[in-house]
C-alpha positions as a Markdown table, in Angstrom:
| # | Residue | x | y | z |
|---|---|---|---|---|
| 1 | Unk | 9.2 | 169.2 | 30.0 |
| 2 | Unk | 7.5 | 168.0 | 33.5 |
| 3 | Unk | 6.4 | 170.4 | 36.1 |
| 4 | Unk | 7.0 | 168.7 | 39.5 |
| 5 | Unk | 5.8 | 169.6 | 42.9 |
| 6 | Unk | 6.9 | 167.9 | 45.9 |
| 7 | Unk | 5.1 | 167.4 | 49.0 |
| 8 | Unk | 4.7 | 165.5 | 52.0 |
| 9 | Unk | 7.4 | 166.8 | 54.5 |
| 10 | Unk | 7.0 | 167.7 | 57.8 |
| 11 | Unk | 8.5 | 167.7 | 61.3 |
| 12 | Unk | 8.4 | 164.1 | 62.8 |
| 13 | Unk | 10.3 | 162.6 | 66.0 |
| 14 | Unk | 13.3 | 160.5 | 65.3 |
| 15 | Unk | 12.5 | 156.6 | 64.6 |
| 16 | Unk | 9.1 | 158.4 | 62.7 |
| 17 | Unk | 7.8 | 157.7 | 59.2 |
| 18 | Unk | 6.5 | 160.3 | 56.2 |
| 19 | Unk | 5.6 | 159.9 | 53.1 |
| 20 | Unk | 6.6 | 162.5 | 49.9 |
| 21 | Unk | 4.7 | 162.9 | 47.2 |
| 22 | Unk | 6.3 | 163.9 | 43.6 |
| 23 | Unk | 3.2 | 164.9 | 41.2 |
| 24 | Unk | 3.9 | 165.7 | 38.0 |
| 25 | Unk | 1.8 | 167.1 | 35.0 |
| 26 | Unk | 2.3 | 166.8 | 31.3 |
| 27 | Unk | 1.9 | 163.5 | 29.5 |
| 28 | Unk | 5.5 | 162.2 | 29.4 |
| 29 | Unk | 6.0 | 161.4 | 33.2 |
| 30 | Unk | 6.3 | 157.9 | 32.1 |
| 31 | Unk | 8.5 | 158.4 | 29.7 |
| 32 | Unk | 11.4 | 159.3 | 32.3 |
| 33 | Unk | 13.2 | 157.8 | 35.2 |
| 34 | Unk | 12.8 | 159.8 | 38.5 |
| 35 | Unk | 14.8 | 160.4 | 41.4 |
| 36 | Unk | 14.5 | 162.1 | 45.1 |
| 37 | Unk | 17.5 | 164.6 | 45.9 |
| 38 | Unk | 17.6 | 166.4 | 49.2 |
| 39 | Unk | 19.6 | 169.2 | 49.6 |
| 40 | Unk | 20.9 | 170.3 | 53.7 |
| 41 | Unk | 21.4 | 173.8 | 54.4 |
| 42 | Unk | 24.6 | 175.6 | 53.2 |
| 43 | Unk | 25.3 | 172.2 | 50.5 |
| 44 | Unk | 24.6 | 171.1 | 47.2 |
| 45 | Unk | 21.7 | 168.6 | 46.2 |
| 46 | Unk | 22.9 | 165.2 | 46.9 |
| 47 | Unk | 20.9 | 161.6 | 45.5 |
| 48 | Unk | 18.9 | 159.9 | 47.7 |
| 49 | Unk | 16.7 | 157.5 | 45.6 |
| 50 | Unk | 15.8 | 156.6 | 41.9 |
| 51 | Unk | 13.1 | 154.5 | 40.2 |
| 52 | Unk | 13.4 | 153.3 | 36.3 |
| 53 | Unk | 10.4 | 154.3 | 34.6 |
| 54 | Unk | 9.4 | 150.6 | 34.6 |
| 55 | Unk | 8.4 | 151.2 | 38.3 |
| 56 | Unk | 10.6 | 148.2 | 38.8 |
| 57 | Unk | 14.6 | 148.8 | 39.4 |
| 58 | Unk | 15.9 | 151.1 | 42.1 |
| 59 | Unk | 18.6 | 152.7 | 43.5 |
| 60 | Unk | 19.2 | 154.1 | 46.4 |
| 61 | Unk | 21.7 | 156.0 | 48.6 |
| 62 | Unk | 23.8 | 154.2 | 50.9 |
| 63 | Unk | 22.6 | 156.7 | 53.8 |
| 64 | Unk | 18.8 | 155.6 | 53.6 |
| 65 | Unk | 19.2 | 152.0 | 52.1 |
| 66 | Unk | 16.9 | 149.8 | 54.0 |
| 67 | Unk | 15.0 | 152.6 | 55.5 |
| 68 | Unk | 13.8 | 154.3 | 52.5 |
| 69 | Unk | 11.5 | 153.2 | 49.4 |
| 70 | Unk | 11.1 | 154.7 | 46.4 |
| 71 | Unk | 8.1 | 153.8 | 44.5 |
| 72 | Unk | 5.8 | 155.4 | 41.3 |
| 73 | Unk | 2.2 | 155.4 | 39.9 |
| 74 | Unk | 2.7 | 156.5 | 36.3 |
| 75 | Unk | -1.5 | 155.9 | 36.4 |
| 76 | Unk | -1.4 | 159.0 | 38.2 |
| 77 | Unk | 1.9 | 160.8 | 37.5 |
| 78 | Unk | 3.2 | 160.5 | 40.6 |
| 79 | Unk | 6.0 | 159.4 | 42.6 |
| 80 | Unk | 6.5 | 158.4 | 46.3 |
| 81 | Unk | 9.1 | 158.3 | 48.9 |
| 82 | Unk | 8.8 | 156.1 | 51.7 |
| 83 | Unk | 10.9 | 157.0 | 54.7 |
| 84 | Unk | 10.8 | 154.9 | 57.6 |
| 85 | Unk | 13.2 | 155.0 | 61.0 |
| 86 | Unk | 13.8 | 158.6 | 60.4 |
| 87 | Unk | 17.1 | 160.5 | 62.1 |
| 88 | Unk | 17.8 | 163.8 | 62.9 |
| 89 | Unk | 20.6 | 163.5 | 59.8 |
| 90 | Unk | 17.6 | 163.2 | 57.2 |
| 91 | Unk | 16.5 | 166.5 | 57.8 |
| 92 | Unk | 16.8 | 168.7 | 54.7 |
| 93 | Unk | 14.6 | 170.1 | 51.8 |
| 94 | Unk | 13.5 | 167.1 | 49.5 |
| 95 | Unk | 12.8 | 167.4 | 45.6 |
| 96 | Unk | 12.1 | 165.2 | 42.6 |
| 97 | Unk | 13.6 | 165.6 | 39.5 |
| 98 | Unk | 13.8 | 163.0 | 36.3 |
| 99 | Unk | 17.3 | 161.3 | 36.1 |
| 100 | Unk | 19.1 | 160.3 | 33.1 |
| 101 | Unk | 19.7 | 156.7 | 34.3 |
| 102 | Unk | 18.6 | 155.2 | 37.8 |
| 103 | Unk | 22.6 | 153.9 | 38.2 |
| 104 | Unk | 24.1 | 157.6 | 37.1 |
| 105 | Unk | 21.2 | 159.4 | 38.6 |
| 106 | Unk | 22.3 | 162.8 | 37.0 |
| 107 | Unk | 18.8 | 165.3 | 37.1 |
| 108 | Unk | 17.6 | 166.1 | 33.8 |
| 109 | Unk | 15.3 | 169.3 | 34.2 |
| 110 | Unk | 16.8 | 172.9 | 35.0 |
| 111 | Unk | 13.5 | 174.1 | 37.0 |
| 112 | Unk | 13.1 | 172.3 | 40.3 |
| 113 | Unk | 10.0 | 172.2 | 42.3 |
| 114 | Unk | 9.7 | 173.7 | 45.5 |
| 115 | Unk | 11.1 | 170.9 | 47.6 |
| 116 | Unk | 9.7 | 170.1 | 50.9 |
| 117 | Unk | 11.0 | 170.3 | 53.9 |
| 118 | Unk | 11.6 | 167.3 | 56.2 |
| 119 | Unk | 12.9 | 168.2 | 60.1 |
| 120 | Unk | 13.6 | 165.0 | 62.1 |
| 121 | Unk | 13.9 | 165.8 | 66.2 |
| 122 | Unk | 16.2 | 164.0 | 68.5 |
């Protein structure tokens, strides 16, 4: 299994940019297809983005299509989220989890990292 911590958030002005960071240790982070969930308080995890493990194909939520892009360096186990014209609806814990397919984008691992939080002001 991959360990994964997330990083990156912060609090940002509506129309802002950040970056997230997924690293992962252990050898196989190439092996998988990774995703970005985000999870608002009081709800369940919901699917924001996904890359194939070719670094190639994407998917992405209809919510943050055109705005977000998801993007990986399997040279050094990491992934990245790109979020640009940000909006006070974005804000939520983020995490990083392998998916099982970028089109089904079902997490694989149990454990999840420790998310990071993302606050967008009007």
């Amino acid at each position: 299994q991959v360990q994964l911590v997330e990083s990156g958030g912060g609090l940002v002005q509506a129309g802002g940019s950040l970056r997230l960071s997924c690293a992962a240790s252990g050898r196989t982070f190439s092996g998988y297809s990774m995703g970005w969930f985000r999870r608002f308080p009081g709800k369940e995890r919901e699917f924001v983005a996904a890359i194939h493990r070719n670094g190639v194909s994407t998917n992405y939520a209809d919510s943050v299509k055109g705005r977000f892009t998801i993007s990986r360096d399997n040279a050094k186990n990491t992934m990245y989220l790109q979020m640009n014209s940000l909006k006070p609806e974005d804000t939520a814990v983020y995490y990083c989890n392998a998916v099982n397919s970028i089109s089904l984008s079902n997490p694989i691992f149990d454990s999840w990292g420790p998310g990071t939080q993302v606050t967008v002001s009007s």
